[in-house]
C-alpha positions as CSV (number, residue, x, y, z in Angstrom):
1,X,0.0,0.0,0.0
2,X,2.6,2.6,1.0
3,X,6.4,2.4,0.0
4,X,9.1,4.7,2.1
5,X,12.5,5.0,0.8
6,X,15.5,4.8,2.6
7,X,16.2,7.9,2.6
8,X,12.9,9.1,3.4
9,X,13.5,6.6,6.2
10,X,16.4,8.0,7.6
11,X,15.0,11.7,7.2
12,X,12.1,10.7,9.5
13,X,14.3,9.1,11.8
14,X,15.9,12.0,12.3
15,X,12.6,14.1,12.5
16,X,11.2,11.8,15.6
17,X,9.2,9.4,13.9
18,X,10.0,5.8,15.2
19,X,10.5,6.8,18.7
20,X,7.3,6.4,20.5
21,X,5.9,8.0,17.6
22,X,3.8,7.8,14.8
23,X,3.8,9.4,11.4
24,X,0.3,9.8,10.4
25,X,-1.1,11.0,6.5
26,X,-3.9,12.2,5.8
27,X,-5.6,13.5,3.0
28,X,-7.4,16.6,2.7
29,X,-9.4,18.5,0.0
30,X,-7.9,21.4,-1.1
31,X,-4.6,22.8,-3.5
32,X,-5.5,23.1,-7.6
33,X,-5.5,20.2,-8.5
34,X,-8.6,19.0,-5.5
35,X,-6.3,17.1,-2.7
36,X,-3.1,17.1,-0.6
37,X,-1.4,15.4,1.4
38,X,-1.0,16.3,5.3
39,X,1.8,14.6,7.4
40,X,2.9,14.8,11.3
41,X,4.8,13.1,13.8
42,X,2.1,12.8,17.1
43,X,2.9,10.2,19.8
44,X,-1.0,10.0,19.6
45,X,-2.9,8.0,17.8
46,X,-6.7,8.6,18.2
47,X,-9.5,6.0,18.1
48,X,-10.7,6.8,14.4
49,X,-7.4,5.8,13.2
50,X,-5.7,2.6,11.8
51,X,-2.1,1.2,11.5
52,X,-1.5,1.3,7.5
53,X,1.9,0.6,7.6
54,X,4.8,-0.6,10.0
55,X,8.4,0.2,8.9
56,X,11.3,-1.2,10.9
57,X,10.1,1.2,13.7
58,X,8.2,3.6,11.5
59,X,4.6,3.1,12.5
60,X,2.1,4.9,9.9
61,X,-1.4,5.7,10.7
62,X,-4.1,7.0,8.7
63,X,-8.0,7.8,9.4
64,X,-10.8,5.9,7.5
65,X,-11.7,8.6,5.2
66,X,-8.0,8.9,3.6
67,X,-7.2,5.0,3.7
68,X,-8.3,4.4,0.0
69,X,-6.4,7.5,-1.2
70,X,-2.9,5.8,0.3
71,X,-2.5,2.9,-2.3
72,X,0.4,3.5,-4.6
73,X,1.7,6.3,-2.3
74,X,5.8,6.8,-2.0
75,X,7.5,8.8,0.5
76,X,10.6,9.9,-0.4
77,X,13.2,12.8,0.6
78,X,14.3,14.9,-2.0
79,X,18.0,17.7,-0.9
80,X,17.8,19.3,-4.1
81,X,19.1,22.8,-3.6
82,X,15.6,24.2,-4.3
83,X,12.9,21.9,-3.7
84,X,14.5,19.5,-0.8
85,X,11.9,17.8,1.4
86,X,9.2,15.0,2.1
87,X,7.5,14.3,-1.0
88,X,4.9,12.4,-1.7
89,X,3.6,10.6,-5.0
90,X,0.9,8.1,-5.8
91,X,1.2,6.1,-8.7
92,X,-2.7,6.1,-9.3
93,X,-2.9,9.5,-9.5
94,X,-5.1,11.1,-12.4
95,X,-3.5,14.4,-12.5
96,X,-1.7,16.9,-10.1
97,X,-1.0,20.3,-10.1
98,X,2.0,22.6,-11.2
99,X,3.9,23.0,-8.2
100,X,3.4,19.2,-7.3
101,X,1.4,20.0,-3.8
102,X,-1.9,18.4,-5.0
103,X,-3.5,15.6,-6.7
104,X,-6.5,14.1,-8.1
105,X,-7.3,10.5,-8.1
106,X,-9.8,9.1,-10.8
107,X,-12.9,7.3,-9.4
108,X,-12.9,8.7,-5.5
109,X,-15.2,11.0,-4.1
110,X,-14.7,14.5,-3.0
111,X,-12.9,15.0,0.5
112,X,-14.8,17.5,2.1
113,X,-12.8,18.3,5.0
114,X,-9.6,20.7,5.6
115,X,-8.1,22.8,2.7
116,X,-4.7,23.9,1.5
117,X,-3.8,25.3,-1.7
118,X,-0.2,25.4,-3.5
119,X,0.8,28.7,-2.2
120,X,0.9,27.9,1.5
């Protein structure tokens, strides 16, 4: 369902996740191309959500309404000069936008919660 690279692995490592922690993803409508991805490192994990994913001692965790927008997802850490970070890419998506921030996946409702757009 979800793939993290190594070096996206060792990047959250170093970020806290794995230590008593969990990374949870979401997804949330919003950006130009109709939905994003949102991640955190919580120590929480509340009662609406499930364990998608167990990595070495990554634990991933994901609420009900985002779990069939995961499938095909990649993590992976990019240190280019000018666009280093997390990113996140879904071999099922339809479309996404410009700056890369959002996506569309054929055949899924709308989200209707949250909203971020591509310039935040």
């Amino acid at each position: 369902m979800i793939t993290i690279t190594d070096k996206a692995f060792r990047m959250l490592g170093r970020q806290g996740a794995g230590k008593n922690s969990y990374l949870r993803i979401l997804v949330k409508s919003g950006g130009c191309a109709g939905m994003t991805y949102d991640a955190e490192i919580d120590t929480v994990k509340h009662d609406d959500e499930s364990i998608v994913k167990k990595h070495e001692d990554i634990i991933v965790i994901s609420n009900k309404e985002s779990l069939s927008f995961l499938d095909g997802l990649t993590i992976d850490y990019s240190d280019d000069l000018i666009s280093s970070g997390f990113k996140f890419s879904n071999v099922n998506n339809e479309s996404s936008c410009g700056c890369g921030a959002s996506f569309e996946l054929a055949g899924f409702p709308e989200i209707s919660k949250g909203a971020i757009s591509c310039g935040t």
